[in-house]
C-alpha positions in Angstrom: -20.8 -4.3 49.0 -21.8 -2.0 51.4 -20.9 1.2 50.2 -23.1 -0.5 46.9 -26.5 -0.5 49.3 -25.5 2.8 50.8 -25.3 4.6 47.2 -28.7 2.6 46.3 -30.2 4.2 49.4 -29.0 7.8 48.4 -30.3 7.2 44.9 -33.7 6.5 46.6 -33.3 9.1 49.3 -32.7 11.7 46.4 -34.3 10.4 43.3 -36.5 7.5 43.7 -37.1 4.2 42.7 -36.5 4.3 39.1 -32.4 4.8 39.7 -31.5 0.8 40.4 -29.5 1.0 37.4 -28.1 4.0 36.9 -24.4 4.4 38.6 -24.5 8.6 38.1 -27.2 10.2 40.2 -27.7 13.6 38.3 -29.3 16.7 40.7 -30.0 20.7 39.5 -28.8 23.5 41.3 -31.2 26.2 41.4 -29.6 28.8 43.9 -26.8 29.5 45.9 -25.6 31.1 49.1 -22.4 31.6 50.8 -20.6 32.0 54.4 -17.4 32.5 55.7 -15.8 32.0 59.0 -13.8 35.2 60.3 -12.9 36.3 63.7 -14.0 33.3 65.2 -17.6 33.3 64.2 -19.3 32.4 61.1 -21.1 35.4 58.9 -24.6 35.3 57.8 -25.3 33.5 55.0 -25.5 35.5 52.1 -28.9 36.0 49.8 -29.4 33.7 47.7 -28.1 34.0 43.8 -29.6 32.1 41.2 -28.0 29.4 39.2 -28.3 26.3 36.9 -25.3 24.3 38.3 -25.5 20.2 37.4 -24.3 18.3 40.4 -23.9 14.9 39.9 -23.2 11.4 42.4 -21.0 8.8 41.1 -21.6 5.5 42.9 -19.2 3.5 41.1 -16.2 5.9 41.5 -17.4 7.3 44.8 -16.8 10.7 43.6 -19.2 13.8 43.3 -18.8 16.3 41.0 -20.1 20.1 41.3 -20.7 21.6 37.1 -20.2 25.5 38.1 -18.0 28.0 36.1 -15.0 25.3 37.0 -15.9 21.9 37.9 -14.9 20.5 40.9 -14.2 16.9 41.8 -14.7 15.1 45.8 -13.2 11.8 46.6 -15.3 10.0 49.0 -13.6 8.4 51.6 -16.3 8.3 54.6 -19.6 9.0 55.0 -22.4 8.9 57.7 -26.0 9.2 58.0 -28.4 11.2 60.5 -31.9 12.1 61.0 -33.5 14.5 63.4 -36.4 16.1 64.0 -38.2 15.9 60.3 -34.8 15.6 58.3 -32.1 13.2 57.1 -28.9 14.4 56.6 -25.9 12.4 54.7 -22.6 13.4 55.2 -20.0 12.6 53.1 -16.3 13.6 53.9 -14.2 14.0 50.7 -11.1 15.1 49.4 -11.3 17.9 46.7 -9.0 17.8 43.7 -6.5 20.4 45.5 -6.4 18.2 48.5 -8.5 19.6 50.7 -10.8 18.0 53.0 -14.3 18.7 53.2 -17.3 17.8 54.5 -20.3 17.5 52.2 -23.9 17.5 53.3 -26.9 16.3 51.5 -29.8 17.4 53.7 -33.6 16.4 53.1 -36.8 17.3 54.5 -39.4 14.6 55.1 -42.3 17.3 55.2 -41.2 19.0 52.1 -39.6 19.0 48.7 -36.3 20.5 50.6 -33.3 19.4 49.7 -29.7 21.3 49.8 -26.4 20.1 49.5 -24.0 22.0 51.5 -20.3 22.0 50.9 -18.4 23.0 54.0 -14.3 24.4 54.6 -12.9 25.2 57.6 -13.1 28.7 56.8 -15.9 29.0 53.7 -19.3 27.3 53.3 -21.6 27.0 50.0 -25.2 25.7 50.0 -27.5 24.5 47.3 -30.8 24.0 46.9 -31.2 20.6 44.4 -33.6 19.0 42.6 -33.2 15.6 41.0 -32.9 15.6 37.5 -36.2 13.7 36.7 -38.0 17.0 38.4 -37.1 18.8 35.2 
């Protein structure tokens, strides 16, 4: 039941109060940008490409999904929320269809219409800026 209130407050963190219902929370990718972590440091994050990715939020089966040239699935199996200065951040820490672990981060800004969602590896990071779908 808790992990049901938690997914109601993402759905209103992200989208708003017309997503009670809905068990899929659907976002747009717009653009892209990259980093990798070599010789102990991480590089700078690349310029940002554009896209048209669907990323979606499934409450029911705790899984999000990323739409890009392959679709790739994370298994939620913790999660934690934290604000600072003028931004909440959720993290979710998943398991990707190879096995992996990862981290992923949905940040938002309280002062603007920023949002990104961040996946991160040990060695490789990917960011996203998002929309919800009912922006488009």
């Amino acid at each position: 039941m808790i992990k049901f209130f938690f997914f109601l407050f993402v759905a209103f963190l992200f989208i708003g109060s017309s997503v009670q219902a809905q068990s899929v929370i659907k976002m747009r990718a717009k653009y892209v940008s990259h980093a990798t972590y070599e010789y102990g440091r991480w590089s700078e994050w690349s310029d940002w490409d554009q896209t048209n990715i669907l990323i979606t939020i499934d409450i029911k089966d705790e899984r999000i999904k990323v739409f890009a040239a392959s679709t790739s699935i994370f298994d939620i199996y913790d999660w934690e929320e934290k604000s600072n200065y003028n931004s909440t951040i959720l993290y979710f820490y998943t398991i990707d269809s190879e096995g992996d672990k990862c981290r992923i981060r949905f940040r938002y800004s309280e002062d603007e219409d920023d949002r990104q969602m961040y996946i991160d590896y040990p060695r490789f990071s990917v960011v996203y800026t998002i929309k919800p779908m009912r922006d488009y």
